[in-house]
C-alpha positions, 0 to 999 in steps of 0.5 A: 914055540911055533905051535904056541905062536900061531895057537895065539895068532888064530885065537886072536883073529877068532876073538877080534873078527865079528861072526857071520852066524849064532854059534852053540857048542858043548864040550864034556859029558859030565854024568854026576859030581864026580865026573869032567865038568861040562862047558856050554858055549854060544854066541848070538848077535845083540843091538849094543852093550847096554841092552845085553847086559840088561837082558843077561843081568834081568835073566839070570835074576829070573834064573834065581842067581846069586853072586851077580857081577856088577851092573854096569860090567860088560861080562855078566857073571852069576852061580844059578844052581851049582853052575857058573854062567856069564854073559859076554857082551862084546860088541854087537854080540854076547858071548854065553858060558854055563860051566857045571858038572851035568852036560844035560843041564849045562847045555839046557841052561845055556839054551834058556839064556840063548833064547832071552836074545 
């Protein structure tokens, strides 16, 4: 019961404080279909919400997306390929996830809409 309290109290301080500095991160190692799916993470700063969903939403587009999320939604979420993106606009900054079953092509997609902010 303690662990689970302060888990939650050091999840919400992380999600309800600004961060200082862009932030990138991998987890899994997934090699084939068969194997853990692969997350990628990364977070950057952004002017406001409106110009970071454009940017998310005119990205995945160009990424050939499809099962895009509303316009008008401050989590941009789209399938490139056979990975789950979504773009994150929380502020004045944009949180980026790709999930997929390849760590290489994870993180390289992840970089790719990393790099349209």
């Amino acid at each position: 019961m303690i662990k689970s309290t302060l888990l939650a109290a050091a999840l919400a301080s992380t999600i309800n404080s600004p961060a200082p500095a862009p932030t990138v991160m991998s987890f899994g190692a997934g090699l084939s279909a068969n194997d853990a799916p692969s997350l990628g993470l990364a977070q950057k700063a952004v002017e406001n919400n409106i110009a970071c969903r454009t940017k998310a939403r005119s990205k995945f587009i160009e990424l050939g997306a499809r099962d895009l999320s509303s316009p008008d939604s401050n989590s941009q979420w789209g399938t490139v390929s056979n990975m789950r993106v979504v773009a994150w606009c929380r502020g004045n900054q944009v949180v980026i996830g790709v999930s997929g079953h390849n760590y290489n092509s994870v993180n390289e997609l992840r970089d790719i809409i990393y790099d349209a902010y």
